[in-house]
C-alpha positions as CSV (number, residue, x, y, z in Angstrom):
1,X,100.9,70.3,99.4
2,X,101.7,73.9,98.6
3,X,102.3,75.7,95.4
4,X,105.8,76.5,96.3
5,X,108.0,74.0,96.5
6,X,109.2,73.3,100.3
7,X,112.5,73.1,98.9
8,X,113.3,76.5,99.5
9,X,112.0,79.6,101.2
10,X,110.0,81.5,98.7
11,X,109.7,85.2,99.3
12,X,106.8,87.2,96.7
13,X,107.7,90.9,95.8
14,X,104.3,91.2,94.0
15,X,101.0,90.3,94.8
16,X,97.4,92.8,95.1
17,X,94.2,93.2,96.5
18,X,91.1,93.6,94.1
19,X,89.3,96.3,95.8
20,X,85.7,97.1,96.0
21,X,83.7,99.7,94.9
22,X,83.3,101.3,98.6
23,X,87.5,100.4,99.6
24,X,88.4,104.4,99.8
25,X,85.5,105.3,100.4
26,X,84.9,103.6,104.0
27,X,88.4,104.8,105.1
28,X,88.1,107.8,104.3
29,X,88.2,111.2,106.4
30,X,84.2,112.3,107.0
31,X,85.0,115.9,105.5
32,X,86.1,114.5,102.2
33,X,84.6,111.4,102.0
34,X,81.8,112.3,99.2
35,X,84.2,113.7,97.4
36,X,86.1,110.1,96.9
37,X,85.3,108.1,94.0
38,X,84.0,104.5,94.1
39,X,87.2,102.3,93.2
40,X,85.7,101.6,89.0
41,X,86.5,98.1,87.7
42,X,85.8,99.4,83.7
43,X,88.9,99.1,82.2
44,X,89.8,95.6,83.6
45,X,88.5,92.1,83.5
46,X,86.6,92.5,86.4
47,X,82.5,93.0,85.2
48,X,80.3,95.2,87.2
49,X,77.8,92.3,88.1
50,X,80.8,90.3,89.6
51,X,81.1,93.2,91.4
52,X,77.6,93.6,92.1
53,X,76.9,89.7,93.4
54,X,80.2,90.0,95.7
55,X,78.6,93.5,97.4
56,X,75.0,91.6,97.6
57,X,76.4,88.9,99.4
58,X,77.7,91.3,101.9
59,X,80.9,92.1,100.4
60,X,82.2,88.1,100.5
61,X,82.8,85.2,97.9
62,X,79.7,82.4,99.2
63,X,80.9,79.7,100.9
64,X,80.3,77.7,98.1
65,X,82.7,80.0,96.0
66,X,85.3,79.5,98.8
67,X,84.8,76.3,99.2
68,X,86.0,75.2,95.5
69,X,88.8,78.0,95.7
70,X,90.5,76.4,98.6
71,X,90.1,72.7,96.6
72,X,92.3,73.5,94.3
73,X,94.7,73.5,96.3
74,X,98.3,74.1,94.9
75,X,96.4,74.5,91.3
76,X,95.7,77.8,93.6
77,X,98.0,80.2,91.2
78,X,96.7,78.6,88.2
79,X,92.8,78.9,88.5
80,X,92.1,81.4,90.9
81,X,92.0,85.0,89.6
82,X,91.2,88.3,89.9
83,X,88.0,89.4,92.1
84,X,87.1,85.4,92.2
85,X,90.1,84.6,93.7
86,X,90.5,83.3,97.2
87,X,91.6,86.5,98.9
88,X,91.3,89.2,96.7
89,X,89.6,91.2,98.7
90,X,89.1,89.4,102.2
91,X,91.6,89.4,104.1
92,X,90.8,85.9,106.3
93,X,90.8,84.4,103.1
94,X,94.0,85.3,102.0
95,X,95.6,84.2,105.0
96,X,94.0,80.7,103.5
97,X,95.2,81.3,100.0
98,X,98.8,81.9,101.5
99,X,98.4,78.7,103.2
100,X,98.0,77.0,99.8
101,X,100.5,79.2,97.9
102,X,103.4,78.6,100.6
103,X,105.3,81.9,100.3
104,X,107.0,83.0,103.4
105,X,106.1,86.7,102.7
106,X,104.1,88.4,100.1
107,X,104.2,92.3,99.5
108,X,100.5,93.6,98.9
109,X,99.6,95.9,96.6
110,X,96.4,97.6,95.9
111,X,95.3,97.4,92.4
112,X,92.7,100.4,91.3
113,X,92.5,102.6,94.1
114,X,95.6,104.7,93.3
115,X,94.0,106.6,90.5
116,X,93.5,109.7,93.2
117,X,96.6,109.4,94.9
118,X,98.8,109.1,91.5
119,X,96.6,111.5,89.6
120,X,98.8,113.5,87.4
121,X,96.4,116.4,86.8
122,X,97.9,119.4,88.4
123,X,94.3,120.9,89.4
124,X,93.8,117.7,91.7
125,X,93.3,119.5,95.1
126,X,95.8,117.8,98.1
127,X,93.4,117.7,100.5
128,X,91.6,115.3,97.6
129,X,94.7,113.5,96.9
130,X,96.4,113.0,100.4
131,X,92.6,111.9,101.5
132,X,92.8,109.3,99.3
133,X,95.9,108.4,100.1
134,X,95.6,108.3,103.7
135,X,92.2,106.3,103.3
136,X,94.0,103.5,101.1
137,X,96.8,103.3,103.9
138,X,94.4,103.0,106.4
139,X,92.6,100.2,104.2
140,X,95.6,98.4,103.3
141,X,96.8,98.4,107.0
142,X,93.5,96.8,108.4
143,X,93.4,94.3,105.4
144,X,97.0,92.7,106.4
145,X,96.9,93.1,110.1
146,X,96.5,89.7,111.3
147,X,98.9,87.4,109.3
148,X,102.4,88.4,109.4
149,X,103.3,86.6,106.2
150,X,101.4,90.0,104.7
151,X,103.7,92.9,104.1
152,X,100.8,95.9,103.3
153,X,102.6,98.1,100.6
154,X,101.4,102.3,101.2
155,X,101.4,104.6,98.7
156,X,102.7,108.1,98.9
157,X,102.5,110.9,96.4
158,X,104.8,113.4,96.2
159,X,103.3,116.4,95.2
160,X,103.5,118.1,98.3
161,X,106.5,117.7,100.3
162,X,105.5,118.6,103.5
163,X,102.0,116.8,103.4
164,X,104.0,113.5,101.9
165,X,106.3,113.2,104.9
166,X,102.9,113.2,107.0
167,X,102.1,110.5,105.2
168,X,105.2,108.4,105.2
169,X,104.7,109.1,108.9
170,X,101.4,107.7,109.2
171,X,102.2,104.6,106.6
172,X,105.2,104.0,108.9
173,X,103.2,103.9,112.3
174,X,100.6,101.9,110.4
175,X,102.8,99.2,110.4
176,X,103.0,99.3,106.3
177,X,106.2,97.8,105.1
178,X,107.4,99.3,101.8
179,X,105.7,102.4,100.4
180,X,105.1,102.8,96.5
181,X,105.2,106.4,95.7
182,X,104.9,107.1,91.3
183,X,107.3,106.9,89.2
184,X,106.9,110.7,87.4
185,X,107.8,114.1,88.5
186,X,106.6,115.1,92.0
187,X,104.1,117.5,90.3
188,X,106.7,120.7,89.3
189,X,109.7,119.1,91.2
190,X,112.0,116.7,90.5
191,X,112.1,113.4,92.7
192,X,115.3,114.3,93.9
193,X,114.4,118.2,94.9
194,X,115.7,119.5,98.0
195,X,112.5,119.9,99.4
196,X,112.2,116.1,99.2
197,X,115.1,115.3,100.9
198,X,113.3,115.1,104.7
199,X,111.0,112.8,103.0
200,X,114.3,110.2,101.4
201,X,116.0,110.6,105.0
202,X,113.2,109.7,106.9
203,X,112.4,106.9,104.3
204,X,115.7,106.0,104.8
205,X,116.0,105.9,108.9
206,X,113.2,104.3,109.0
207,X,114.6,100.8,106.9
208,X,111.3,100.3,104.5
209,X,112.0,100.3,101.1
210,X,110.2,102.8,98.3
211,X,108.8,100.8,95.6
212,X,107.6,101.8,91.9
213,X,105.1,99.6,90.4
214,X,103.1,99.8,87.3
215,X,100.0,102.3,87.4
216,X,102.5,104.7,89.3
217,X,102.0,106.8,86.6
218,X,100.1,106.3,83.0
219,X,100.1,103.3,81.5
220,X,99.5,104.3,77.8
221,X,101.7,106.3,75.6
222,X,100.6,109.9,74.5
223,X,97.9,109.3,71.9
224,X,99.2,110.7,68.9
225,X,102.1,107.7,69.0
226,X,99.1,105.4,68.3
227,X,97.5,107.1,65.8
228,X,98.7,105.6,62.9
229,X,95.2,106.0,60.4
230,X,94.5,102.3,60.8
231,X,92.5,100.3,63.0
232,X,93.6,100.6,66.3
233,X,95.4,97.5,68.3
234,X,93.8,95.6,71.4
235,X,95.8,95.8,74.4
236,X,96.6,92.1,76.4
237,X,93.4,91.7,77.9
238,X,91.1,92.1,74.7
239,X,90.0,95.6,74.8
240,X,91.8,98.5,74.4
241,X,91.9,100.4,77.6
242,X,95.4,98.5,79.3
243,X,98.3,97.7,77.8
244,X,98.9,97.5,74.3
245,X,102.1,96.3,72.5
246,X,103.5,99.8,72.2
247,X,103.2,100.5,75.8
248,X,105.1,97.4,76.9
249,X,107.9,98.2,74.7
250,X,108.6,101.3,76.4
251,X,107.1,101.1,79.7
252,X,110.3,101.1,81.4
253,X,111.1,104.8,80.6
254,X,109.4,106.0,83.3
255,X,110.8,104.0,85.9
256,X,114.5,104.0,84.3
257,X,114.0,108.6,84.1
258,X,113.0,108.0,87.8
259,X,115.8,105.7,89.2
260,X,118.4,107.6,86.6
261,X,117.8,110.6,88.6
262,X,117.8,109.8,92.1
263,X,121.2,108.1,91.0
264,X,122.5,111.4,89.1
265,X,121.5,113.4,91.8
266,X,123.2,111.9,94.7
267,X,119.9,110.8,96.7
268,X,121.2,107.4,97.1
269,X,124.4,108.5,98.1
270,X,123.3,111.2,100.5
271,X,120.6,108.7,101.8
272,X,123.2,105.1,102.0
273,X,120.4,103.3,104.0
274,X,117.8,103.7,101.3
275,X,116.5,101.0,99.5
276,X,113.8,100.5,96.6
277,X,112.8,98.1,94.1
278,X,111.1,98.2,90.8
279,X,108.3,95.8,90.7
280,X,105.7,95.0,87.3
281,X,107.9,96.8,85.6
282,X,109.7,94.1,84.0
283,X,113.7,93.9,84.2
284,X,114.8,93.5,80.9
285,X,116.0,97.5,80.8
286,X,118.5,97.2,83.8
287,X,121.3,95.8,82.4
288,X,121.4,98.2,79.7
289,X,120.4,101.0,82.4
290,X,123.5,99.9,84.3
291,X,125.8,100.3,81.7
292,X,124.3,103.5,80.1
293,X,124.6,105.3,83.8
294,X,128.1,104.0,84.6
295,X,129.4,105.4,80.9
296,X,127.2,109.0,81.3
297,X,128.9,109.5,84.7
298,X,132.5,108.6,83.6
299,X,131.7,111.3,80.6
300,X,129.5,114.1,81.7
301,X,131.5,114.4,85.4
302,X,133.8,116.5,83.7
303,X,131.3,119.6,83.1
304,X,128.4,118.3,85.4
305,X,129.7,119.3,89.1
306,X,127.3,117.2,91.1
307,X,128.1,114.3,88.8
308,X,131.6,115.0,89.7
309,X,131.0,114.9,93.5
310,X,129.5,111.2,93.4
311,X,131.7,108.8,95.0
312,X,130.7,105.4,93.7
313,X,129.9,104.6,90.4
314,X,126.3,104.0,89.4
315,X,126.0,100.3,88.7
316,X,127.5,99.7,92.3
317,X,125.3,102.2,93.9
318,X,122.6,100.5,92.0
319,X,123.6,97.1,92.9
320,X,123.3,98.0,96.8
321,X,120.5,100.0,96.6
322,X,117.7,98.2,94.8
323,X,116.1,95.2,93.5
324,X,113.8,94.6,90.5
325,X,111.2,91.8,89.4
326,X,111.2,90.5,85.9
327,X,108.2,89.2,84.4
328,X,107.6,85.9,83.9
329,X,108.4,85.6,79.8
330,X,111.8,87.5,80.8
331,X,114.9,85.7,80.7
332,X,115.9,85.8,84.7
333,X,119.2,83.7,83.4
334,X,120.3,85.9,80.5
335,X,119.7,88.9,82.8
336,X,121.9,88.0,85.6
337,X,124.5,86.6,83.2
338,X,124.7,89.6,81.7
339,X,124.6,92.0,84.9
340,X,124.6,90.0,88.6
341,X,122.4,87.7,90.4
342,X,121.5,89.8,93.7
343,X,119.5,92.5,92.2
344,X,116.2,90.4,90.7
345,X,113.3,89.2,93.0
346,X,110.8,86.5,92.2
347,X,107.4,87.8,92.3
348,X,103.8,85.9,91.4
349,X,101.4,88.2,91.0
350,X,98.6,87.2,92.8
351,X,95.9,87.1,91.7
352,X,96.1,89.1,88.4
353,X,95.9,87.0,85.3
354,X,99.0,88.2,84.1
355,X,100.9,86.7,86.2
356,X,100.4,83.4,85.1
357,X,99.6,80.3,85.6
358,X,103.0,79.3,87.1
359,X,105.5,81.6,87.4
360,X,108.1,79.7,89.6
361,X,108.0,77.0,86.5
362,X,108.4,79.6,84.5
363,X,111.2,81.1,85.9
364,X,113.1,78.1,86.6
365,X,112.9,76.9,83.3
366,X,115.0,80.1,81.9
367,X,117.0,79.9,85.3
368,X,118.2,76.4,83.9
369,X,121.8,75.2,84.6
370,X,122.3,78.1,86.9
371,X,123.7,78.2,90.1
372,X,122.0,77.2,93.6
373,X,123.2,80.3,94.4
374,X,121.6,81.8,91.7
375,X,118.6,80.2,93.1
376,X,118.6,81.2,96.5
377,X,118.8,85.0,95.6
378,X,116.4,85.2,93.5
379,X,114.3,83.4,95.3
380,X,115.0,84.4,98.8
381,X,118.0,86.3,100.0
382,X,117.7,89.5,97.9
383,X,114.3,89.8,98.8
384,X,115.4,89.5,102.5
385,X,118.6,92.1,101.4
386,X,115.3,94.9,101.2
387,X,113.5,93.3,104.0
388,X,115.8,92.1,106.4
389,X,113.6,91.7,109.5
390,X,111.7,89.2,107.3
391,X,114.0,86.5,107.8
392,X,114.0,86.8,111.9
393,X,109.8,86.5,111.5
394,X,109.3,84.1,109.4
395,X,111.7,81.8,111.5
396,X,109.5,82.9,114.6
């Protein structure tokens, strides 16, 4: 018996490898490859002699450990987390842990390796940063190569126009299905810069989806909003290095200034066939975003000429265009009530705590008297609206 119900197809827009130390590092190009950092477990719940026993043991859980992963069996999601969990960074075993979860597809993501990539310090050098990003693509690649249910996700920074579209050429022949690329300004550019526009089109063309994802840019607000003169807060986990309250009331700033922009400046419009998703970024902003972007277009089109030139309005070019994953304690009913029901995709998590101990319960339970067809897209078919070829596979 599998964790997902066989009631349904169950398609996950969210799960992640936990990477170890050496994960860059071995993928690296030889010229730059001192120059890459070990990936640094500090400021998570992952402890450095975990890390330590796994390396030891020549970078593999014990068959032991294994061995009681896989006996859980669909208790998988619930007990099996972070670097312990079965899969996190093997990639034979997660072939097994998919077996027990029973999802037809799962995006990948990698989990601390993006902190060179995404760096926001303009002094970064690119031969530095688009190293380290074509060493995690090449990682991420090899780790989901042979199990088809594994859809590799590749990053791609956007600093430097011309070196990002030889990236997003190398993730594409890689075989990587979506590519996350941060949710910020393209070092001195806007997203939607004319410079960019070969990289969109040929993002486009090629039919994989960008994605933004949490850690696509920083997680915690500016300092000085958390100085306060009193003690200062623990984030979730205990500590105070991830985040806090304050940062998960705003955290979807960044990726509503990034979509809101693309969408004022015609990128999906100029590009049709492009496609995104938001993902661990929660969902509880869209319907709000919707509404603000459809009334600042109807107003501002008047005195802002490329406003003016748009041909749809925003909530519909949204609505075809991309998808987002709420987290489990959202409201997935109130939110498509309140906007529609093919723009939200199911997503677990795996295997970071925060996702739960079981989020399909979860979701159903605030899905309630809804719709089958409710259901099935959130589920299922708007997953399979950004990924199409993953129906005709997963039938194979």
């Amino acid at each position: 018996m599998t964790y997902a119900p066989s009631s349904r197809p169950f398609y996950d827009a969210d799960s992640h490898i936990m990477e170890l130390p050496n994960f860059l590092i071995d993928y690296a190009d030889p010229a730059i490859r001192d120059q890459i950092r070990p990936v640094n477990y500090s400021a998570s719940l992952v402890t450095d002699e975990e890390v330590d026993v796994i390396v030891a043991n020549g970078s593999r859980h014990s068959t032991a450990h294994v061995a009681a992963q896989v006996a859980l069996g669909d208790r998988l999601i619930a007990e099996s987390k972070e670097i312990q969990a079965l899969g996190a960074f093997d990639r034979d075993d997660r072939s097994v842990a998919m077996d027990l979860l029973g999802f037809k597809k799962q995006l990948v993501f990698a989990t601390h390796s993006v902190v060179t990539p995404f760096s926001a310090s303009k002094n970064l050098p690119d031969d530095i940063r688009y190293g380290a990003t074509r060493a995690h693509n090449r990682a991420m690649s090899e780790f989901v190569a042979n199990d088809s249910r594994l859809m590799g996700v590749a990053v791609v920074p956007l600093n430097n126009p011309e070196l990002a579209l030889v990236e997003l050429e190398f993730a594409l022949q890689a075989g990587l299905e979506a590519v996350w690329v941060p949710h910020m300004a393209a070092g001195e550019r806007s997203p939607s810069h004319v410079d960019l526009h070969p990289f969109w089109n040929r993002l486009a063309d090629s039919g994989r989806p960008f994605v933004l994802h949490v850690g696509g840019a920083p997680l915690q607000l500016d300092p000085v909003w958390t100085n306060t003169g009193r003690a200062a807060v623990r984030d979730w986990m205990g500590g105070g290095e991830n985040v806090r309250s304050k940062d998960m009331a705003v955290m979807h700033q960044g990726p509503e200034t990034f979509l809101s922009v693309l969408m004022m400046d015609g990128i999906f419009e100029k590009f049709p066939k492009l496609r995104g998703a938001a993902v661990e970024l929660g969902a509880g902003w869209v319907p709000a975003m919707l509404t603000r972007l459809d009334w600042v277009v109807r107003s501002w089109s008047r005195v802002d000429q490329y406003l003016a030139e748009l041909q749809r309005i925003p909530s519909e070019t949204i609505r075809e265009q991309m998808a987002f994953t709420p987290f489990p304690f959202e409201d997935i009913g109130m939110l498509t009530d309140t906007s529609y029901d093919d723009i939200y995709l199911f997503s677990s998590d795996y295997p970071h705590v925060e996702g739960g101990k079981d989020p399909i319960g979860r979701f159903e339970k605030s899905l309630g008297d809804r719709s089958e067809q409710v259901r099935a897209n959130f589920y299922t078919e708007n997953f399979l609206k950004l990924f199409p070829d993953s129906r005709v596979h997963s039938a194979s």
